[in-house]
C-alpha positions, 0 to 999 in steps of 0.5 A: 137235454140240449143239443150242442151243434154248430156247422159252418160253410162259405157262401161261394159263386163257385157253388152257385150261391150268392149272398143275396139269395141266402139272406133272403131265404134265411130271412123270408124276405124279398131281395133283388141282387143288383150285380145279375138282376135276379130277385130272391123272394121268399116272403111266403117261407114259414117258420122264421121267428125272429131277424136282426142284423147285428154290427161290431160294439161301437160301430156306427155304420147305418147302412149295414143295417140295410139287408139289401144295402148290406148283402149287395155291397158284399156281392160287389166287394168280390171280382172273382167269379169263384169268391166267398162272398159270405160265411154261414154259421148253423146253430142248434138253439136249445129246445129248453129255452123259452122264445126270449132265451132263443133270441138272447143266445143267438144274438150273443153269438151274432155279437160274438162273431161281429166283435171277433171280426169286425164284421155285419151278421144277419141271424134268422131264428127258425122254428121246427117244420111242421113235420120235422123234429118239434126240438129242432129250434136252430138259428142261420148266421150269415156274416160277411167275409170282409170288416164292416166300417162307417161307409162300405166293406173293407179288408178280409177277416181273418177267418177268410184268409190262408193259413199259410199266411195267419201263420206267417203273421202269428195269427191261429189257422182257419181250425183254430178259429173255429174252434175257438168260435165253437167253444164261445157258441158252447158257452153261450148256450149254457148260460142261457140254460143256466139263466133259464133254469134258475129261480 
């Protein structure tokens, strides 16, 4: 029986985290963040099936598609030393599909997310620990707090700002979206169960 999780949490300076470091470590790869110098290399870590960096339908923005281009623009689009300079999305990727199915449904969500705020998302399949659960197939999005666009990062998404002023402007509260956002990750799970269960 599959199971429905999704958790989600800023990546925030405040906690002394940066953008940099979780992509390297959800992605098993070597980054080096240009704003304090530090390289994340996490080439060693096992169990990553599967990365890929996914932009909004109809965006031509090469440079996005850079790992280390993408998550350092990040750290330097924020000045304050408490900003989120990311928000990641945790998915359980159900057991039942096959390792094509896993990827179809991450990507989709990754494509969701990117559509829904204009925004880069970076996704890492991670298959079970060695000793850990065997059904524990689940997936880390990363996506940027602010709009993707052809040259850099531009304005906030939505899902970033206040709920003082998404309401001010008649736009859903921070719950709402992720709620919504819950439900669509819900949704794209079971069709790709239904998919793999048909004849």
């Amino acid at each position: 029986m599959a199971i429905y999780h999704l958790s989600t949490k800023p990546v925030s300076r405040s906690s002394g985290r940066s953008a940099v470091a979780s992509a390297a470590y959800r992605c098993a790869v070597l980054l080096t963040n240009h704003r304090d110098g530090l390289v994340h290399d996490f080439t060693r870590k096992e169990g990553v099936e599967h990365i890929e960096i996914v932009l909004p339908d109809g965006l031509s923005a090469d440079w996005a598609l850079d790992r280390s281009a993408l998550w350092n623009a990040a750290e330097f689009a924020e000045k304050r030393k408490d900003a989120r300079v990311a928000r990641e999305f945790e998915i359980a990727l159900p057991h039942e599909l096959s390792p094509e199915g896993r990827l179809k449904a991450a990507r989709a969500f990754a494509q969701d997310l990117a559509n829904r705020y204009g925004a880069a998302v970076d996704f890492a399949i991670h298959s079970p620990s060695e000793h850990g659960d065997i059904r524990n197939y689940h997936a880390h999005v990363l996506m940027t707090t602010r709009q993707v666009g052809r040259t850099g990062l531009g304005e906030k998404t939505c899902l970033e700002h206040k709920n003082a002023r998404l309401l001010a402007h008649g736009m859903a509260t921070t719950d709402m979206q992720l709620r919504d956002i819950r439900q669509a990750w819900e949704g794209i799970a079971n069709r790709q169960l239904r998919v793999s269960q048909s004849p």
